[in-house]
MMTF fields as JSON, N, C-alpha, C and O atoms, coordinates in Angstrom:
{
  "mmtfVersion": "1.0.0",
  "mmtfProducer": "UNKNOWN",
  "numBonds": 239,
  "numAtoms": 240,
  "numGroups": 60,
  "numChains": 1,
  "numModels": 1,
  "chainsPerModel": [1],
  "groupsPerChain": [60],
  "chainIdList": ["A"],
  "bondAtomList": [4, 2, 8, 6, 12, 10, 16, 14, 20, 18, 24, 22, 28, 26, 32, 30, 36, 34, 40, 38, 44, 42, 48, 46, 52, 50, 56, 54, 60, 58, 64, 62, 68, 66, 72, 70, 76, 74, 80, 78, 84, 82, 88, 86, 92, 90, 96, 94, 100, 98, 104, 102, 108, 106, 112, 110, 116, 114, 120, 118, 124, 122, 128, 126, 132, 130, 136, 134, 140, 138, 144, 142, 148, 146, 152, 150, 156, 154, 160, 158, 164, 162, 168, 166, 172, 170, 176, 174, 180, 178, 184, 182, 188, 186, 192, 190, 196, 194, 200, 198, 204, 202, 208, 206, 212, 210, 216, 214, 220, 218, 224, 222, 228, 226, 232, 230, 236, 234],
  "bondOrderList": [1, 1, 1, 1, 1, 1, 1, 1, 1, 1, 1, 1, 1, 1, 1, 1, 1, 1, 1, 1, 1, 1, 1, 1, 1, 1, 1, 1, 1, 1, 1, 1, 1, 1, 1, 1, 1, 1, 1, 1, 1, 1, 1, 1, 1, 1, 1, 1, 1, 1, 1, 1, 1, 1, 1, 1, 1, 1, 1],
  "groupList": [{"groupName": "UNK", "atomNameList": ["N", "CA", "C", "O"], "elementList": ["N", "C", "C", "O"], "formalChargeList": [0, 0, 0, 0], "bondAtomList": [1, 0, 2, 1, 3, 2], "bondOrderList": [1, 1, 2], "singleLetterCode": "X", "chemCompType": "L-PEPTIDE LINKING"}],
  "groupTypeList": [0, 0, 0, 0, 0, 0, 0, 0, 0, 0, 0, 0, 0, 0, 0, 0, 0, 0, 0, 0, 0, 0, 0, 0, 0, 0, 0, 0, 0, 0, 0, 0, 0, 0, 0, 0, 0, 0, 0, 0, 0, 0, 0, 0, 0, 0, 0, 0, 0, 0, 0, 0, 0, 0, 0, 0, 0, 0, 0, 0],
  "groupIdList": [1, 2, 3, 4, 5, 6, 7, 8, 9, 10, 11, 12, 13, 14, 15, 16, 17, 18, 19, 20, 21, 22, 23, 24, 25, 26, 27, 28, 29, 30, 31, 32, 33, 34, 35, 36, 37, 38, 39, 40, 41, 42, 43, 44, 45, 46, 47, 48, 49, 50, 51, 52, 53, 54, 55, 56, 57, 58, 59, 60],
  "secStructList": [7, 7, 7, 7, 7, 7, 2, 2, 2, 2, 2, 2, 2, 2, 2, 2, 2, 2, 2, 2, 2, 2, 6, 6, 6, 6, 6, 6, 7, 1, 1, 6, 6, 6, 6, 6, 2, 2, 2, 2, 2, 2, 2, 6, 1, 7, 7, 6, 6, 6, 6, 6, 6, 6, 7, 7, 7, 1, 7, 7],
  "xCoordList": [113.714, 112.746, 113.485, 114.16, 113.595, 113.914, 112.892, 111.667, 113.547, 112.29, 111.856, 112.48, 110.36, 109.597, 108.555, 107.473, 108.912, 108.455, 108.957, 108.864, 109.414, 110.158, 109.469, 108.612, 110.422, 110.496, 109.113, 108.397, 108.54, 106.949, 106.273, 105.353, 106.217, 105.128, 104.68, 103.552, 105.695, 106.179, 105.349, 104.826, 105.351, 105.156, 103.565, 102.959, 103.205, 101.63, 101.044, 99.817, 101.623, 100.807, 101.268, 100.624, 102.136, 101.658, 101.016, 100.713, 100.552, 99.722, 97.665, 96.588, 98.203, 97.119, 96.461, 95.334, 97.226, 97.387, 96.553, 95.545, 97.184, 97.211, 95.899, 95.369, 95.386, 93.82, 93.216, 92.363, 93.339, 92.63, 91.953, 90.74, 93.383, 93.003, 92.359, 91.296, 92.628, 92.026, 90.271, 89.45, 90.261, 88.801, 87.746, 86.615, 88.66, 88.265, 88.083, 86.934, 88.701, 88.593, 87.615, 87.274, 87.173, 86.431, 85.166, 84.307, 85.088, 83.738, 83.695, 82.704, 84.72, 84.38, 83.798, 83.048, 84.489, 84.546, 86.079, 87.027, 85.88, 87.359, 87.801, 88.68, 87.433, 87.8, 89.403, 90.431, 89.371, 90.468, 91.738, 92.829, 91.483, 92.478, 93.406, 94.622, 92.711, 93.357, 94.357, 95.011, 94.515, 95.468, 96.61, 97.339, 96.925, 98.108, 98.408, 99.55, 97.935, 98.727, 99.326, 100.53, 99.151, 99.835, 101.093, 102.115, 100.8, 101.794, 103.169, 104.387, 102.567, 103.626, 104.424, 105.603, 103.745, 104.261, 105.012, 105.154, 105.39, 105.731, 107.05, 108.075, 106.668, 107.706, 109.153, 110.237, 108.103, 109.565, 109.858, 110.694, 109.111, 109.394, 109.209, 110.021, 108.321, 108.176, 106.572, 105.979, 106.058, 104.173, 104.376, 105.09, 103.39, 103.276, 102.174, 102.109, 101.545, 100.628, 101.232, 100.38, 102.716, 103.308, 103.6, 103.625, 103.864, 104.286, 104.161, 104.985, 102.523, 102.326, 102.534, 102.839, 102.264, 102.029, 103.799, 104.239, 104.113, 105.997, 105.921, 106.353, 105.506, 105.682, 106.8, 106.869, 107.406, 108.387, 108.505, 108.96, 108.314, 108.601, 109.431, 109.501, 110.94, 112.125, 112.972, 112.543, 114.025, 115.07, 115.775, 115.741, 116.928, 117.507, 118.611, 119.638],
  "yCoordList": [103.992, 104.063, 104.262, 105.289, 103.689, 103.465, 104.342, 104.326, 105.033, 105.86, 105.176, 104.523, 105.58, 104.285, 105.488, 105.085, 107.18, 107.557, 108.61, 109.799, 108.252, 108.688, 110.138, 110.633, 110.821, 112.658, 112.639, 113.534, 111.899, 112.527, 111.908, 112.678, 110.982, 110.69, 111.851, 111.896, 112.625, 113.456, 114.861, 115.794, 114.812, 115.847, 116.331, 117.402, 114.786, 114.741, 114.22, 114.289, 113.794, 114.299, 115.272, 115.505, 116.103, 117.947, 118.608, 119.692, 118.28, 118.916, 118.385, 118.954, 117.103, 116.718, 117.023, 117.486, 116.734, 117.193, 118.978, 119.28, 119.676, 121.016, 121.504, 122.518, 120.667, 120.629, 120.453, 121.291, 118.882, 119.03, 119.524, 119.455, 120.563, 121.861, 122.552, 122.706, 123.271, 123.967, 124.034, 124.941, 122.492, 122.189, 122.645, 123.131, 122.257, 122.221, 123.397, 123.628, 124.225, 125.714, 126.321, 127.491, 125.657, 126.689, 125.982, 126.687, 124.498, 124.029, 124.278, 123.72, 125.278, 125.09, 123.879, 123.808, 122.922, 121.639, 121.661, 122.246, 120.417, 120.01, 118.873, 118.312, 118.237, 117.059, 117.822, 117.148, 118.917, 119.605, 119.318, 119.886, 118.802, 118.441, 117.027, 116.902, 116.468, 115.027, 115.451, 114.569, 116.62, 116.975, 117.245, 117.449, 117.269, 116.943, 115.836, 115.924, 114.507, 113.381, 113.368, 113.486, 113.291, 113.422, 114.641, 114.558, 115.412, 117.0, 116.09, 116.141, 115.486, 115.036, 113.492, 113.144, 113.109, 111.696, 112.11, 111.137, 112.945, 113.981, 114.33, 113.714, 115.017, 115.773, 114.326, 114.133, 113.556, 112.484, 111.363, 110.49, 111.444, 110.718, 109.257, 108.382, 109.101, 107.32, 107.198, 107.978, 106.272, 106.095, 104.834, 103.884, 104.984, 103.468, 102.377, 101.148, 103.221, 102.489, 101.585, 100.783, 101.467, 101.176, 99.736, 98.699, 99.854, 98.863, 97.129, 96.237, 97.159, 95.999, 95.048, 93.86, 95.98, 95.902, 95.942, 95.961, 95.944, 95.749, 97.156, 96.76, 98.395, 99.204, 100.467, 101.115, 100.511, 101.493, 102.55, 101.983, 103.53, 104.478, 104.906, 105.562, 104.828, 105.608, 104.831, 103.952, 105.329, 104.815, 104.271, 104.628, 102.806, 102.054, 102.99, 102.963],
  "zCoordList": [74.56, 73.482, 72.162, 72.234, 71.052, 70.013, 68.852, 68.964, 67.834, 67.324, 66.075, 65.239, 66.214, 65.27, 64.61, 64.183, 64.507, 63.856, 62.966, 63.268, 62.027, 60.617, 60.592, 61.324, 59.062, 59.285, 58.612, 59.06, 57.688, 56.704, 57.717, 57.994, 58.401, 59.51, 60.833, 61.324, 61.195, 62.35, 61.369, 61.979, 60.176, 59.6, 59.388, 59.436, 59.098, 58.731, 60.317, 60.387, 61.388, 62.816, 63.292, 64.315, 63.125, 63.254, 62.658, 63.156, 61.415, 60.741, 61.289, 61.465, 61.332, 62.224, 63.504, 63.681, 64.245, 65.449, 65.471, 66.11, 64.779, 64.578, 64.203, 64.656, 63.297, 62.586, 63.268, 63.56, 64.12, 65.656, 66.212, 66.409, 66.782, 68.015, 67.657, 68.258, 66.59, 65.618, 65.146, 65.009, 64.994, 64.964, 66.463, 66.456, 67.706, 69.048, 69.256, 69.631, 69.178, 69.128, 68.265, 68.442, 67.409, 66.19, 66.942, 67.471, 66.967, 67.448, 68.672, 69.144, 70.047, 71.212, 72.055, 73.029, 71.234, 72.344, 72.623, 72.1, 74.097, 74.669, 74.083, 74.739, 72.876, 71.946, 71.419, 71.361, 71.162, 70.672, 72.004, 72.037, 72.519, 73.686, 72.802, 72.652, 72.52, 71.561, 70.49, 69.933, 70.184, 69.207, 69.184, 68.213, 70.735, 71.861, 71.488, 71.038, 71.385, 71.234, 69.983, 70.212, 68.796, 67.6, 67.473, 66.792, 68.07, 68.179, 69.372, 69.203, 70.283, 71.509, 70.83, 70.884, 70.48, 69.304, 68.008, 67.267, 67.647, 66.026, 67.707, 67.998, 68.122, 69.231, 69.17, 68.619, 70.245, 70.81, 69.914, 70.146, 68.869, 67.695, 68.063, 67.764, 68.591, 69.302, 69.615, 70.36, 69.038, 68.768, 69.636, 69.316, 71.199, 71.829, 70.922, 70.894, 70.373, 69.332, 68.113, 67.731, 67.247, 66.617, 67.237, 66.574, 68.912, 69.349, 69.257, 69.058, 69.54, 68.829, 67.708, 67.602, 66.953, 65.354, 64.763, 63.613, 65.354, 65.118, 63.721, 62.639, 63.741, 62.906, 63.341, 64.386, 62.433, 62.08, 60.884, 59.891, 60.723, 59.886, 59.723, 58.684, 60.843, 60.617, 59.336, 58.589, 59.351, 58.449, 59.327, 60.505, 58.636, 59.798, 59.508, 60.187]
}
């Protein structure tokens, strides 16, 4: 896996991600479970969603 998600992208889906859970928790729903994917994508620095779309955010 090649990384296709740069340091301000990684930055603003942890912050996302984070808001998320956050939301899930305050509203006591399990939607707050989805805020795992942006937090785990920011983690290994690689979006399977980018794939298609030939997108990259890192630096070469």
């Amino acid at each position: 896996m090649k990384c296709n998600v740069g340091k301000t992208d990684q930055i603003i889906r942890l912050i996302l991600g984070a808001g998320i859970i956050v939301g899930g928790v305050y509203f006591q729903s399990w939607w707050g479970a989805i805020g795992v994917v942006p937090i785990l994508t920011a983690a290994i620095g690689w979006c399977p969603a980018y794939l298609p779309f030939g997108i990259s955010t890192c630096k070469k």
